[in-house]
N, C-alpha and C positions, 0 to 999 in steps of 0.2 A: 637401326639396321645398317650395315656396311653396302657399301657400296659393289658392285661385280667387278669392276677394272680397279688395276694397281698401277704407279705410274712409278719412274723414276724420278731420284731429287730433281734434275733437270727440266723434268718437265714440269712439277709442282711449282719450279719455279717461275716457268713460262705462263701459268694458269696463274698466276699471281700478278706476274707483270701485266697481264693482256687485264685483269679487272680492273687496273689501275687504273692501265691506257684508258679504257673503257667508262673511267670516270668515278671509280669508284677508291676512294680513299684510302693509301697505305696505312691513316692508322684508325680509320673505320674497321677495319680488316682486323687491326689488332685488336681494339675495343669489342668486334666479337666473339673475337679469338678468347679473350679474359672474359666475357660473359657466360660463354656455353660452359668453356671447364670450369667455373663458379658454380651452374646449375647443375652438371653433372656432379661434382665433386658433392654437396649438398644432396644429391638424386642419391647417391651410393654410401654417402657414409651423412645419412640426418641427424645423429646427433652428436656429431662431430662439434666442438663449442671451440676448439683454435686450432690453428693451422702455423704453419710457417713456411716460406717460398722462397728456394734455393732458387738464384736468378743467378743469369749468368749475362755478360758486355753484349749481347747481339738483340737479335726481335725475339727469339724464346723470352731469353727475357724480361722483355718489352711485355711479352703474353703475359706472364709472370707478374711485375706491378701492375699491370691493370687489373688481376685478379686480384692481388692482395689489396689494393684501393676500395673496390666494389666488395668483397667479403666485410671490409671493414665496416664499412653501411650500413653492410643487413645485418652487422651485434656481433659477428666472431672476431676472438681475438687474434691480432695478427701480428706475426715477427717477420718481417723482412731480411734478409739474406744476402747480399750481393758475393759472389767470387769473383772479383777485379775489383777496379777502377772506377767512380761514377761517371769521371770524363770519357769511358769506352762508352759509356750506351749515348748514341746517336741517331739523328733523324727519329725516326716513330719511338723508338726506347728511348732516347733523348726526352720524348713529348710524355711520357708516359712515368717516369720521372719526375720530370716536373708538374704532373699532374697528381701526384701522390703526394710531393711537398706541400703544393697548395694545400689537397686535404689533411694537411696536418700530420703527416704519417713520416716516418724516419724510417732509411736504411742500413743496416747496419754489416759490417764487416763480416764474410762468412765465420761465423764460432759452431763446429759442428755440435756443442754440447750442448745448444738451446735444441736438437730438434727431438728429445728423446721427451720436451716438455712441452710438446702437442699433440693435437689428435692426429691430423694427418700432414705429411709433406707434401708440399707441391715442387715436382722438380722442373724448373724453368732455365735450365743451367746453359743447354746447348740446345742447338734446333737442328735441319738438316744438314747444314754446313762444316758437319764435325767433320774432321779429318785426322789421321793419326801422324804424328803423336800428338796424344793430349799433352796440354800444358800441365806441369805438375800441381797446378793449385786444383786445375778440374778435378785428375786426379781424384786428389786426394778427397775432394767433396765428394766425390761418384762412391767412393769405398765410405765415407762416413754416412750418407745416405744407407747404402746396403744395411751398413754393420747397425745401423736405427733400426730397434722393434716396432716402426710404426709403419703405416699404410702408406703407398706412393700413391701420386697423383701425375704421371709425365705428360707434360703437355708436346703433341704433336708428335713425338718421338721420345723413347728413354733414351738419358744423354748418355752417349759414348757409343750408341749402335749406330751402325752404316747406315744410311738409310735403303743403300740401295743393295748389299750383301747380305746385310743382315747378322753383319759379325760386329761382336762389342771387342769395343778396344781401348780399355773396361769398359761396361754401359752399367747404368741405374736397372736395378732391378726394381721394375713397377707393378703395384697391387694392379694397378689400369694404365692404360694411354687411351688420350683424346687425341684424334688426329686431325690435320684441320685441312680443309679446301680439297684433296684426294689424298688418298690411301698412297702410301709408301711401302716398295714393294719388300725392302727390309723387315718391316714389321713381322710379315707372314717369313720368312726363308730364314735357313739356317739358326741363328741365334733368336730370331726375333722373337720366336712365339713367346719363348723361356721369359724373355725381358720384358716384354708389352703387357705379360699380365693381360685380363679383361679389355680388349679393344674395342674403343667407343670410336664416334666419326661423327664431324659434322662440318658440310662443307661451308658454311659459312655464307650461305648466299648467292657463292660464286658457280656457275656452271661452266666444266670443264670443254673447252673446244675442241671438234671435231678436228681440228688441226694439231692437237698437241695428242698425239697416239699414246693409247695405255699399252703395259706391257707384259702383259699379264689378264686374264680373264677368271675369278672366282668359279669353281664346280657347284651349283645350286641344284634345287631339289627337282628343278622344273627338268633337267638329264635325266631323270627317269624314266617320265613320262615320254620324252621323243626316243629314246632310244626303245619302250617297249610301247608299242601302241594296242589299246585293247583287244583283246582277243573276239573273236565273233565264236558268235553262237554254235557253229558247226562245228568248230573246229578240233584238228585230230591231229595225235606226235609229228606224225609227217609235217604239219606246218612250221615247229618250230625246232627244225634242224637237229642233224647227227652230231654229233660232238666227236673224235676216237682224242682220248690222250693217251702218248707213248711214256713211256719212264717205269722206274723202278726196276732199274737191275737189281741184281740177286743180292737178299738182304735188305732191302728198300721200298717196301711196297707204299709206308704211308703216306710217301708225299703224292704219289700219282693218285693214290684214294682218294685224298682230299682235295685236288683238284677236282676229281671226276666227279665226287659228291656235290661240290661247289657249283660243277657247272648244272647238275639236275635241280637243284635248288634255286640257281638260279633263270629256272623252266626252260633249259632245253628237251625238245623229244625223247630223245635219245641219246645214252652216253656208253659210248667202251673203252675200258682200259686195254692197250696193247703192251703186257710186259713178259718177263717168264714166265715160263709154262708155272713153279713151284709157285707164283704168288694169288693162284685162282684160289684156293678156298681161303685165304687172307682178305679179298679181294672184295668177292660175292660173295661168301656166305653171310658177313654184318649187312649186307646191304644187296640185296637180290635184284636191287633195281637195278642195277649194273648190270653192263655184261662184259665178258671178256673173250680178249682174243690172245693167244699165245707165241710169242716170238722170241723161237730158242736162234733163230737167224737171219739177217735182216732183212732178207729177199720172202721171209714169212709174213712181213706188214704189207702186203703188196694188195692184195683184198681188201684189208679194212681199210686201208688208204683210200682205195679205190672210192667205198662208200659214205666215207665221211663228209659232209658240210666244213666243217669246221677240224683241222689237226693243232693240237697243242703236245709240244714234245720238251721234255727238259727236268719237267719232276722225279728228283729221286734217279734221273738216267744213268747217272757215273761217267768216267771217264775214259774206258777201258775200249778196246777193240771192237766189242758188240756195241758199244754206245755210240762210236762212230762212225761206225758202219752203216746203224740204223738214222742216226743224223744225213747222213750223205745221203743217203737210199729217200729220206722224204723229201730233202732239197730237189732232186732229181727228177722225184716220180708224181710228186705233186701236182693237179689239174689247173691250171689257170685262174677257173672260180673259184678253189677252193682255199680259206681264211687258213691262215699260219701262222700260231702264236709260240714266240720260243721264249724260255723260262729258263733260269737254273742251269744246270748243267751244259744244255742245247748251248746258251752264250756262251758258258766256258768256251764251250767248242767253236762257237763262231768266233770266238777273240784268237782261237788257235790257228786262225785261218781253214778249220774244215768247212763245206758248203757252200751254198753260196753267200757273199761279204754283202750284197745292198737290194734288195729288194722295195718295188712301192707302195705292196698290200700286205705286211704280213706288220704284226704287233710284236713288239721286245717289250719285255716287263723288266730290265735289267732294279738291281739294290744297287748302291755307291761304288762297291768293291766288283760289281759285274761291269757295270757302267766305264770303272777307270781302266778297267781290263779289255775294253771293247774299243777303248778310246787310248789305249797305249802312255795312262797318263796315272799319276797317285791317287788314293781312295780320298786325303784330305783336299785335292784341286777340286774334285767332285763337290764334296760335301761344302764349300767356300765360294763354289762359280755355278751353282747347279742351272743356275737359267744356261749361263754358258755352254754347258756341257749338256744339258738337254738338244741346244742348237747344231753344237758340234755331231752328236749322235744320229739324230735328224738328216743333217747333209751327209753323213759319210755312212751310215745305212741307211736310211732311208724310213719308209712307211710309218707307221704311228708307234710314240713310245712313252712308253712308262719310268720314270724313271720314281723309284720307290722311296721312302723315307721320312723322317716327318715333314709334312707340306711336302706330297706326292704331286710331282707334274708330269701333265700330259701334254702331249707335243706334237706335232706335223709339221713340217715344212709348208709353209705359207699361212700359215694358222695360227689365231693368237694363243701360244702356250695357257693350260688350265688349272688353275693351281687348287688341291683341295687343304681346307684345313679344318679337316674334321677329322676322327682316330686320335689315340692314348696311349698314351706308356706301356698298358698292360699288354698291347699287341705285337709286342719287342717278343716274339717266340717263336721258336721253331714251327713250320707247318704253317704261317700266317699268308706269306708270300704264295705258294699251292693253292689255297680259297681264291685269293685275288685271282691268279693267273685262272680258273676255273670257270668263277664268273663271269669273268671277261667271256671265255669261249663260248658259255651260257650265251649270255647276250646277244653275243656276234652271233651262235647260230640261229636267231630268231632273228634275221633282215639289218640288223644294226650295221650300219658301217663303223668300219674297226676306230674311227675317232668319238664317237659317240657311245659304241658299245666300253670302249676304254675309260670315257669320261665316266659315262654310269656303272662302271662294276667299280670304281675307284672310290664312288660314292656311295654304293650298297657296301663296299664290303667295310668303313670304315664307318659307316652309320651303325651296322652287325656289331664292331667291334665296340663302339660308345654303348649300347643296347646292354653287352655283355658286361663292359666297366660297370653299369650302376651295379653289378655285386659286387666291386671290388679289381682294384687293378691287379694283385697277383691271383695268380691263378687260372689266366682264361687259358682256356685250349681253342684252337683252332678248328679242331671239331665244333666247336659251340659258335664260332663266330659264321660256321656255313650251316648250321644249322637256323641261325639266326635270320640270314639271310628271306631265306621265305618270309618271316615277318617286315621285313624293310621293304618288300617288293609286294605284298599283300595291300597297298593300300592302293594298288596298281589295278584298273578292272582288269 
């Protein structure tokens, strides 16, 4: 089971140092280090009969011979690997070296053409401490690793990822990683998922101090449950909140549809679309639960404004005159209690400077390219810094935010960022982003506060979407993942 908090290399380091301090042994630490990924490695591939372990001059791999030492014992065959120097590995690698001479075991010069002649690799090349540029001999082993048909083993980290961006510069692509003592916040962001392969964890022992801050907090299943708490016996729509979402200018109904389906699904009371008048029998007729309200001009939303819990604006809205008008007209006319969640379009618009720029209670769902637009910055700064740029978002708008993609975080000011990493490929579709942002309204209008209701639609609506994968990654529609949605919330009393 992984752990909830992610930490950076820095600090895995400090949780390293302090067990030291503490009395416990630099290469105890690594003798457990090379037991667990022996056990794991055995756990996941049993009948694996040789291996070979790509080691590299530091304590990876240091991890590294002490695993191939110990494999050796239990009867699989083992090839040793070094890329350097035997004079680089020092202190704990040093000890662990010479512990594999003792037993009688030799290392040998990296030759990438022994490893296509075992069952699985263990890559022990690099540990936290990569930095770019690699030396061209990593290099070159990181790409003869990949270009091997055979199964990766990375211990602590696949070599050549950040650990803390989670950009490979090249990294190992690993069937699994075992990570050791905490979670590195790399693994999960940006490149990492791609790289990590099956993420195993075992902290070794060591328990992280309340002094060395995580930085980052995992999305678990138990955000359901607080953000929706059981319904009582009596109860009636009124309790759990109006919903209105604005959008779908003319030519555009489906993304405001699937919002507002989204949000009934995700059991609010009541939900109304406010768009043009032409999109009422697009609207309500598939779906009568709805209701609508028609705004051929913006000073027409002033009613349902009025009765709404919760306003979501931004699906399907456009860009054009009436979109801004009706943006500006909800900034303005808005209740103080009442939840504001802008999506899509609505950010275009707020990056353009219409409405108001920072508020404390409203939720931004922004994707990469909404994000870098709100942040006056590139789509790849985004997708390379996304903790950064979650923070940045945070302080200079304010209230709670989404920011979308794979490994979705959620974010407040003053709050430890939520990172989920659950969702699939096949959710890369138009109309995905509308559920989300729907849900979310869902939730919110049933009492949830907007960082809670955010954390759990983020994890309903990507649980929906895994639900929807076991048929198959092409093909989902986004209909299907809010319709899904009731089942993921069904286990909810």
């Amino acid at each position: 089971m992984l752990p909830d908090e992610l930490y950076t290399a820095a600090a895995v380091r400090r949780i390293e140092s302090d067990a030291i301090s503490g009395g416990v042994a630099g290469y105890a630490l690594m003798q457990r280090a090379g037991a667990v990924a022996l056990a794991a490695l055995r756990r996941k591939w049993p009948d694996a009969s040789s291996i070979s372990v790509v080691a590299g001059p530091g304590n990876n791999g240091g991890d590294g011979l002490v695993l191939a030492r110990l494999a050796r014992a239990e009867g699989l065959s083992v090839t040793t690997l070094l890329v350097g120097e035997p004079g680089e590995l020092r202190g704990e690698a040093g000890q662990a070296l010479q512990d594999l001479h003792t037993a009688g075991m030799e290392v040998f010069p990296f030759d990438g053409t022994a490893l296509a002649t075992h069952d699985v690799i263990v890559d022990a090349l690099l540990g936290i401490g990569v930095r770019a540029p690699l030396r061209p001999e990593w290099v070159a082993a990181i790409e003869r690793m990949n270009a091997c048909d055979r199964p990766i083993l990375s211990l602590d980290l696949p070599s050549g990822l950040h650990p803390d961006s989670g950009r490979a510069i090249p990294a190992v692509r690993a069937t699994a990683t075992i990570s050791f003592l905490a979670l590195k916040q790399g693994l999960l962001l940006a490149q990492g998922p791609e790289h990590a392969g099956e993420l195993l964890f075992d902290d070794l022992g060591v328990a992280a101090s309340p002094e060395v801050p995580a930085v980052m907090r995992h999305i678990g299943a138990s955000c359901l449950a607080e953000a929706l708490p059981p319904r009582p016996r009596d109860s009636h729509k009124g309790m759990f909140g109006r919903v209105l979402v604005i959008g779908g200018g003319v030519g555009m109904p489906g993304a405001v549809r699937l919002a507002a389906e989204a949000a009934l699904r995700a059991g609010a009371g009541l939900v109304r679309v406010a768009s043009v008048p032409e999109h009422l029998e697009t609207i309500v007729g598939p779906r009568p639960e709805l209701m609508f309200h028609a705004v051929a001009r913006a000073g027409e939303i002033d009613s349902a404004l009025a009765d709404a819990d919760v306003v979501v604006i931004g699906p399907g809205l456009g860009r054009n005159r009436w979109a801004q008008e009706l943006f500006e007209r909800v900034c303005s006319q808005r209740r103080p209690a009442q939840r504001l969640v802008l999506d899509a379009d609505a950010l275009n618009l707020l990056a353009s400077g219409a409405g108001m720029q920072h508020c404390e209670d409203w939720v931004l769902t922004p994707h990469p390219g909404e994000a870098a637009r709100l942040l006056g910055v590139d789509t790849q700064f985004v997708q390379l810094n996304r903790l950064a740029a979650l923070a940045s978002l945070c302080e200079r708008r304010g209230g709670t935010i989404v920011l979308k993609g794979a490994a979705t975080l959620v974010g407040r000011a003053g709050e430890l960022p939520r990172l989920s990493t659950l969702g699939n490929p096949g959710m890369s579709v138009a109309g995905m982003g509308d559920v989300l942002t729907g849900a979310l309204a869902g939730i919110l209008a049933q009492g949830a506060s907007p960082l809670a209701a955010a954390t759990a639609a983020v994890h309903a609506h990507a649980l929906a979407g895994d639900r929807c994968a076991l048929r198959g990654l092409r093909g989902i529609l986004a209909s299907e993942v809010a319709h899904e949605l009731r089942a993921v919330l069904s286990a909810l009393p």
